[in-house]
KOLPADREN-254469 format. One record per residue (C-alpha): x, y, z. Coordinates in nm, 3 decimals. Last residue first. Layout:
REM residues N
u: X v: Y w: Z
...
//
This chain:
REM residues 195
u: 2.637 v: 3.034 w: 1.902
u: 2.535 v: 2.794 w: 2.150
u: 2.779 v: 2.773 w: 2.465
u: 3.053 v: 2.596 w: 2.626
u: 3.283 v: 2.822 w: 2.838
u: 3.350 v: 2.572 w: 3.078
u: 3.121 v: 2.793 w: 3.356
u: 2.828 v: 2.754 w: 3.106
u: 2.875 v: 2.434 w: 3.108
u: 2.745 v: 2.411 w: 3.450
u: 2.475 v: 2.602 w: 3.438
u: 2.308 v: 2.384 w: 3.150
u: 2.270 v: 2.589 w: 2.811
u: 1.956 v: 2.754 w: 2.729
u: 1.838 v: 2.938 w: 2.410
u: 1.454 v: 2.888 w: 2.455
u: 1.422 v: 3.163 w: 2.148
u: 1.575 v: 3.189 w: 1.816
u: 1.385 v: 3.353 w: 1.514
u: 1.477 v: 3.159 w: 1.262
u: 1.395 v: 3.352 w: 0.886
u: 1.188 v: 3.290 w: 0.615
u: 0.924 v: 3.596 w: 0.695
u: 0.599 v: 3.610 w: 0.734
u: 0.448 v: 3.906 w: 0.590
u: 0.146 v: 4.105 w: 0.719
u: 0.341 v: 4.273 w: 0.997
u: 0.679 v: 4.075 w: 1.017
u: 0.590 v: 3.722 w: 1.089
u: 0.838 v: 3.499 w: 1.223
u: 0.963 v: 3.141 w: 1.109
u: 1.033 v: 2.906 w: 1.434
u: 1.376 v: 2.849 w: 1.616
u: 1.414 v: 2.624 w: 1.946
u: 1.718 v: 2.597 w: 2.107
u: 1.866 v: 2.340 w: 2.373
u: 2.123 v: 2.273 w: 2.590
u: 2.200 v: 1.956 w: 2.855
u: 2.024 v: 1.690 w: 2.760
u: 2.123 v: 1.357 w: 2.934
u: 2.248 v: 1.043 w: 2.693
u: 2.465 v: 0.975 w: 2.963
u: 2.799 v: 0.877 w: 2.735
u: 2.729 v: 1.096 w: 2.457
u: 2.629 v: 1.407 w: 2.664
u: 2.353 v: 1.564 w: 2.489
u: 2.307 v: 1.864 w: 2.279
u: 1.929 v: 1.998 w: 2.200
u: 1.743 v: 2.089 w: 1.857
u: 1.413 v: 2.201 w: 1.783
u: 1.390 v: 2.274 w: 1.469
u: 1.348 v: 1.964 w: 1.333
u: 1.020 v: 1.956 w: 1.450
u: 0.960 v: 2.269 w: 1.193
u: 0.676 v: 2.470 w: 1.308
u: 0.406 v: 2.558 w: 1.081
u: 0.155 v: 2.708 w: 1.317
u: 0.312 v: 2.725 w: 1.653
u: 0.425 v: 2.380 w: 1.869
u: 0.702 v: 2.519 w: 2.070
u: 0.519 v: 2.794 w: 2.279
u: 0.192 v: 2.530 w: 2.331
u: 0.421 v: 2.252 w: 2.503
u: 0.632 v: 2.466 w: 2.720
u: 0.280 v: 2.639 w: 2.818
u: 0.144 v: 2.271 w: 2.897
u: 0.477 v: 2.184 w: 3.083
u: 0.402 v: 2.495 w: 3.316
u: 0.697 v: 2.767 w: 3.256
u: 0.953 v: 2.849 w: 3.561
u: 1.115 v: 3.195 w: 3.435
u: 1.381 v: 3.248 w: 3.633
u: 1.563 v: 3.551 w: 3.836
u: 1.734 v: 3.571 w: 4.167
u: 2.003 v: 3.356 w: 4.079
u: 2.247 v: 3.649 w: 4.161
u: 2.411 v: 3.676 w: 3.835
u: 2.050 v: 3.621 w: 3.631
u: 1.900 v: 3.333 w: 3.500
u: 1.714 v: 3.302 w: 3.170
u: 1.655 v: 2.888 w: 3.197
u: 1.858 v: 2.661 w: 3.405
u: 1.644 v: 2.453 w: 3.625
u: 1.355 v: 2.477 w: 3.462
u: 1.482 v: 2.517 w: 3.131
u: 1.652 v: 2.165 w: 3.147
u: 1.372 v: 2.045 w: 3.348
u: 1.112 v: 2.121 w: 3.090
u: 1.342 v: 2.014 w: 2.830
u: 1.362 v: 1.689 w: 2.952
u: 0.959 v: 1.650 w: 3.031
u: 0.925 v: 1.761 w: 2.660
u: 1.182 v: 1.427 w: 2.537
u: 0.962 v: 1.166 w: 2.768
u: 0.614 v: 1.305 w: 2.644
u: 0.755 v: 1.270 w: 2.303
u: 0.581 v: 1.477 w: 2.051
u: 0.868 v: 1.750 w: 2.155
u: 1.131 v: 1.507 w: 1.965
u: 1.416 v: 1.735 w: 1.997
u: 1.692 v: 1.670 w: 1.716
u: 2.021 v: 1.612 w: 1.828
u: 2.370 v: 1.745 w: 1.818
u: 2.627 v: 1.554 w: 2.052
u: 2.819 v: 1.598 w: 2.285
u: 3.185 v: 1.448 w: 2.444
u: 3.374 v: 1.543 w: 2.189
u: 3.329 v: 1.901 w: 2.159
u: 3.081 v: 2.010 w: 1.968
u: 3.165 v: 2.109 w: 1.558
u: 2.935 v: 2.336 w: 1.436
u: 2.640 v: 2.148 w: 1.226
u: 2.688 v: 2.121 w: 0.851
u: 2.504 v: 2.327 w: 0.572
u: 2.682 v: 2.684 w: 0.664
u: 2.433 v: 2.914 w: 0.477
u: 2.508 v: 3.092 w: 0.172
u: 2.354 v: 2.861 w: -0.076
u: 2.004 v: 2.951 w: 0.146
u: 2.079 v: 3.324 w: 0.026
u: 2.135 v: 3.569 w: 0.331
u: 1.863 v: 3.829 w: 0.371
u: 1.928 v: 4.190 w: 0.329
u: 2.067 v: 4.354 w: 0.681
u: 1.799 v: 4.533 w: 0.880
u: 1.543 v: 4.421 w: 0.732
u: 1.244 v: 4.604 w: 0.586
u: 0.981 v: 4.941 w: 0.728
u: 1.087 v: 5.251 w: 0.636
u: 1.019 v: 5.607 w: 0.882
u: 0.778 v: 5.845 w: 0.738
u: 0.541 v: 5.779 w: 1.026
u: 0.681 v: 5.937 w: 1.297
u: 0.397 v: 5.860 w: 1.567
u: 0.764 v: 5.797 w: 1.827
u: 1.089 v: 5.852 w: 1.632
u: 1.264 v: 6.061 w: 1.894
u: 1.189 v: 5.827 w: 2.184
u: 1.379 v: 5.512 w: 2.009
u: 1.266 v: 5.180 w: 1.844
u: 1.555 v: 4.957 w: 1.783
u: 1.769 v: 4.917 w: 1.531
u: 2.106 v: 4.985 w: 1.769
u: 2.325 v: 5.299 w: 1.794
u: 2.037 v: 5.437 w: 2.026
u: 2.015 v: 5.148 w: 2.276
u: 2.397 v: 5.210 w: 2.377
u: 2.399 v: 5.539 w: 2.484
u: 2.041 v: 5.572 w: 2.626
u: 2.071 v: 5.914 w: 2.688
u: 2.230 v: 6.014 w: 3.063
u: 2.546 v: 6.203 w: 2.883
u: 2.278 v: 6.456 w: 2.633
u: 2.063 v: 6.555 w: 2.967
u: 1.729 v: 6.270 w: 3.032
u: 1.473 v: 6.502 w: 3.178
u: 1.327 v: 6.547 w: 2.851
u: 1.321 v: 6.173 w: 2.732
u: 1.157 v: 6.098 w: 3.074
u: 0.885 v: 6.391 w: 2.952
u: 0.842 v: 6.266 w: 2.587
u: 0.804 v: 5.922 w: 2.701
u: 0.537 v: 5.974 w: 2.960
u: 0.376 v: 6.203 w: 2.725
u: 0.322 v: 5.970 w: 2.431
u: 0.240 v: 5.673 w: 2.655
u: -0.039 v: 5.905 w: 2.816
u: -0.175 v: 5.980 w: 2.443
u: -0.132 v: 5.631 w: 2.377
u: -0.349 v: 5.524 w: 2.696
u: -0.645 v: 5.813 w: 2.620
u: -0.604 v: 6.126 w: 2.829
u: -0.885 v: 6.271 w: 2.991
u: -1.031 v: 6.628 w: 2.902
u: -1.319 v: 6.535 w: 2.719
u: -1.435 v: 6.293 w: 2.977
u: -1.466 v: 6.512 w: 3.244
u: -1.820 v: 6.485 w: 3.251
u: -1.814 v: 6.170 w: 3.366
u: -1.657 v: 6.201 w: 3.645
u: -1.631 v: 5.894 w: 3.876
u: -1.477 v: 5.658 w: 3.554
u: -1.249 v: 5.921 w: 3.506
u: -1.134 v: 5.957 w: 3.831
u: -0.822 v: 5.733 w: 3.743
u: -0.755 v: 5.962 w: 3.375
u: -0.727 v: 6.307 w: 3.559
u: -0.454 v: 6.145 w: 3.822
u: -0.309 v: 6.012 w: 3.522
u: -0.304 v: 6.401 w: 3.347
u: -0.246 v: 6.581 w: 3.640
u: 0.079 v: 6.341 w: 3.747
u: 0.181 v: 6.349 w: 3.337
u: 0.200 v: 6.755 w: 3.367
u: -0.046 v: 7.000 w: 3.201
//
């Protein structure tokens, strides 16, 4: 039974009720729609780049047997540079005082105005200040991880990052996970950039 019979079986589901049986839960219908675009996909139209990296793919879907871990073994705190990168002269690393009303309203503009953009400026995500305030305050975040880059002279923010510790099924794990990665629009065309 093709997908289209299958959904079309699952909408009139709450009219029939007697065809309960025969509908499709949501995983079974995930299960199908992947099998059948991964069966119209020939060898050259595969996702070429997505399956050399350790992400999930079609072919592993329900399998079970596959390990769980990291995908390189974690790097020993002794290991890890201990000084900031060197900015260019006229920045400066600081820490992000989020507590501040004053400090939050400046990263709201900077990722406002300059946050996950694409070629054509067609694409931004616009967050309310009380969302901006909840995604950077979760359990057991580190204020000092949230760090931004200001012009010396203006003392205006122009980048930030914000890094928390992640939780990896039941464990949570010592690691930054990076996210609110945003460098000002026009620095970007300078070739300045976090990394």
């Amino acid at each position: 039974m093709s997908l289209r019979v299958r959904l079309a079986m699952a909408e009139n589901a709450s009219v029939k009720d007697d065809t309960k049986d025969q509908n499709p839960s949501p995983l079974e219908i995930e299960e199908e729609l992947s099998r059948e675009v991964q069966d119209t996909l020939t060898l050259s139209q595969r996702h070429k780049f997505w399956e050399t990296q350790p992400v999930g793919q079609f072919k592993d879907l329900n399998d079970t047997s596959l390990p769980g871990g990291p995908i390189e073994p974690p790097t020993p705190i002794s290991e890890v540079k201990q000084e900031p990168y060197n900015l260019p002269n006229l920045y400066d690393w600081v820490t992000c005082d989020i507590n501040s009303e004053d400090t939050c309203a400046e990263v709201y503009n900077l990722l406002s105005n300059n946050y996950v953009e694409d070629d054509e400026n067609m694409f931004m995500l616009n967050y309310s200040k009380e969302f901006l305030w909840w995604a950077l305050h979760p359990p057991g975040y580190y204020k000092t991880w949230h760090i931004g880059v200001r012009v010396k002279s203006s003392k205006r923010l122009v980048a930030f990052i914000r890094n928390s510790r992640i939780r990896v099924r039941a464990d949570v794990v010592s690691k930054a996970e990076v996210n609110f990665l945003c460098v000002h629009k026009k620095l970007r065309s300078k070739d300045c950039s976090l990394s």
